[in-house]
Residue, then its C-alpha position, 0 to 999 in steps of 0.5 A: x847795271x850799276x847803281x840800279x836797285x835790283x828792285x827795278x830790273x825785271x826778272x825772267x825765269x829762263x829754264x834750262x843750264x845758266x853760265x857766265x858769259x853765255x848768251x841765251x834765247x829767252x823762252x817766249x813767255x818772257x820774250x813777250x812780257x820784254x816786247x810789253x815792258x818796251x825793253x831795248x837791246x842793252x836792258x839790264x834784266x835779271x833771269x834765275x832757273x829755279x835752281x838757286x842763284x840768278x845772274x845779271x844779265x843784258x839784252x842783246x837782241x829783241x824782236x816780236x816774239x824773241x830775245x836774246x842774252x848775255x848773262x854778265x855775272x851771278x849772284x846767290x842771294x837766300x830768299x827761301x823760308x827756313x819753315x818749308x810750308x806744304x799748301x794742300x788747298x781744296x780747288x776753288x772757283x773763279x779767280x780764288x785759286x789763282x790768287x791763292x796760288x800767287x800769294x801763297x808763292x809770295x809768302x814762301x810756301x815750298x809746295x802747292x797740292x790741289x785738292x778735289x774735295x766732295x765741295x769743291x765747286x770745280x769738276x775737271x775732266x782729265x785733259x781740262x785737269x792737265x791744262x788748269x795745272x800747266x796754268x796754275x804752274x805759270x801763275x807761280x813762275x810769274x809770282x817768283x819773278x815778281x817777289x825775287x824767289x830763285x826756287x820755284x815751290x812744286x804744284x803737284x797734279x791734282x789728287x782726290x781728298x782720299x788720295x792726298x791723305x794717303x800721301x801727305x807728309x808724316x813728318x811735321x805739323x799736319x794743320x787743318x784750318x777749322x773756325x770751330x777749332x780748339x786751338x790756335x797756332x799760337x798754341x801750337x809748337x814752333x816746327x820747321x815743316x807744315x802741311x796745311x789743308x785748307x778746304x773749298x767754298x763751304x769747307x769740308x764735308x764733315x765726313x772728310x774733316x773726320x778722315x783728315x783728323x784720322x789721319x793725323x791732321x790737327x784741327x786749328x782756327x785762325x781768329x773768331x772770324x769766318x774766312x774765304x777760302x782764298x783768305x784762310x790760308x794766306x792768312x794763316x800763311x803769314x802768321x806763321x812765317x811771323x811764328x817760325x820762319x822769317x818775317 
């Protein structure tokens, strides 16, 4: 493994105790991304818990649907965000949520909460609700494979807008993305914790912004400009990684 960039070797979440010079069965998801990659006994790959640190590891073994591998040494490197980012995004359609989720993953927020908003396009029954969330659940998993993130951000069980309000975070800044607001972030005191809430296709129902900004969520706009739900919050996301965190 030596001289390869670390850019180059795949990584893999492996759930579950990781120690030196352990051999492991991969879980099936990777197994399968190993069969897809071509990846051959001897592949040096990268695999992490999601309890900080990764280890260097190499395959011992694959076939369809299997891999094995023997953990070699382990690093910690710190690629988690001094800003702790609450995403609290009203449920969209389509493919928006995912992308939400993915690239709000690759920017560094610590925790997604999916909201049922009066707006939100996507009505899910309870068994359809657990499985969209298992999904979504991957969809992070895969992005902090792909962005080298060693801790996976939370992604709550999906909670009515009332519900939310009544558990969002007291502590830090409460945002609430608004293209008529009167402020920008730049006006905004630089914190350590952000909880911002993001509505659906449509925004808000005026009657919700009211409730939010009741319970203490500060109305801000991000630019002249009218964004897509799945634009808003990454945009807003990565202004204020630049801001207060560590771009």
């Amino acid at each position: 493994m030596k001289g390869l960039p670390s850019r180059v070797v795949p990584r893999f979440f492996a759930p579950g105790q990781l120690s030196l010079g352990a051999e492991i069965d991969l879980p099936e998801r990777a197994a399968r991304h190993c069969a897809v990659l071509r990846l051959r006994r001897g592949a040096a790959v990268v695999l992490f818990n999601g309890e900080g640190g990764e280890f260097s590891a190499e395959l011992t073994g694959i076939s369809r649907g299997a891999a094995r591998a023997y953990l070699i040494s382990r690093q910690a490197p710190e690629r988690e965000s001094p800003l702790a980012i609450a995403l609290a995004q009203c449920l969209s359609s389509g493919d928006r949520m995912d992308a939400t989720l993915q690239k709000s993953t690759e920017l560094g927020v610590s925790k997604i909460v999916p909201i049922a908003s009066e707006r939100s396009i996507v009505k899910l029954s309870s068994d359809r609700a657990d499985k969209r969330v298992a999904h979504w659940r991957n969809v992070v998993i895969a992005a902090c494979e792909q962005c080298g993130r060693n801790h996976i951000p939370e992604v709550a069980a999906i909670i009515g807008f009332d519900a939310f309000l009544g558990q969002a975070a007291t502590d830090g800044l409460r945002l609430l993305l608004a293209p008529d607001a009167d402020r920008g972030l730049k006006q905004l005191e630089p914190h350590g914790k952000v909880t911002l809430l993001v509505g659906p296709e449509g925004g808000l129902a005026p009657e919700e912004r009211q409730r939010a900004e009741a319970s203490g969520f500060v109305p801000v706009r991000f630019g002249p400009r009218v964004l897509r739900t799945e634009t808003a919050p990454l945009a807003a996301i990565a202004a204020m990684q630049a801001m207060w965190g560590d771009c």
